[in-house]
N, C-alpha and C positions, 0 to 999 in steps of 0.2 A: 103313826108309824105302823108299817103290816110287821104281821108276824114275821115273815120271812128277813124283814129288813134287824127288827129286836133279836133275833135268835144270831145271826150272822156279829152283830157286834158283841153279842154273849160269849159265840165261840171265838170270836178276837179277844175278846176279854181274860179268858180262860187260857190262852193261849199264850198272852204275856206272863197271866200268875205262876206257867210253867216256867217258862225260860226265865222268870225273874229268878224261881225256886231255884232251877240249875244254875245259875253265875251264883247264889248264893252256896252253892254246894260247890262250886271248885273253886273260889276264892277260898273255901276251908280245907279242901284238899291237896292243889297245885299251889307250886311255890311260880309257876308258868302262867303268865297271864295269856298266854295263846286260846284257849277254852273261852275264857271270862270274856274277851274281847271278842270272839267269835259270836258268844251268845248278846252280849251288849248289844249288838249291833244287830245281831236278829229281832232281840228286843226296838230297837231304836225303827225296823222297819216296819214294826207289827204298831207299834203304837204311831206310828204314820199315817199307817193306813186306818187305823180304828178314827182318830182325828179327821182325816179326809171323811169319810164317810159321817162323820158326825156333824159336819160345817154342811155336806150336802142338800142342795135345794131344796128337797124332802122333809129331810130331817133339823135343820138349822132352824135351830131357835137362842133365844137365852137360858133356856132349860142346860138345848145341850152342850153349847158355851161354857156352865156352871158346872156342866159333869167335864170337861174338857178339862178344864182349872182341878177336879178331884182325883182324875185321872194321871195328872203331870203332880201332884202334892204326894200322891198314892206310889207311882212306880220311877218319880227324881228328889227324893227329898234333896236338902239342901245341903248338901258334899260338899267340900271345898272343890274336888273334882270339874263341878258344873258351874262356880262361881264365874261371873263373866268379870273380867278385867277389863281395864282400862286398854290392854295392845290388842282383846281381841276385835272379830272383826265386828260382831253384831255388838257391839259397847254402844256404838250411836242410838241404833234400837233403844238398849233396855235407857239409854240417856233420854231420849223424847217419851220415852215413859212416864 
């Protein structure tokens, strides 16, 4: 991996522990989840793209597989929130699992 490519998922990296910080700072603040759902979702696109870039030809290994799996334990613990159910759609997924 070039420098250019390490530093670039660093500043993705750093960039989620923001906005993670922030949804954790207006779900203590707002009684409005307008904020929180705002930033979720900017989180959900940064750690998208930190993923894509880590599956890429380049970079894809089972290294970074293993940090992908530290990355989703790290910034989704296990909420009921994110718990997959049986009506959703991806249920077949985590079922052939």
């Amino acid at each position: 991996m070039k420098d250019t490519e390490l530093n670039k998922l660093v500043d993705l990296i750093d960039e989620v522990k923001k906005i993670d910080s922030m949804i954790l700072l207006h779900q203590d603040l707002d009684d409005s989840r307008f904020m929180v759902d705002q930033y979720e979702a900017k989180k959900t696109q940064l750690i998208s793209k930190l993923i894509d870039e880590l599956v890429s030809p380049g970079i894809q290994s089972p290294k970074s597989f293993s940090l992908i799996q530290l990355i989703i334990a790290k910034f989704y613990p296990s909420f009921d929130q994110y718990r997959i159910t049986p009506d959703d759609e991806i249920f077949k997924l985590a079922a052939a699992i």
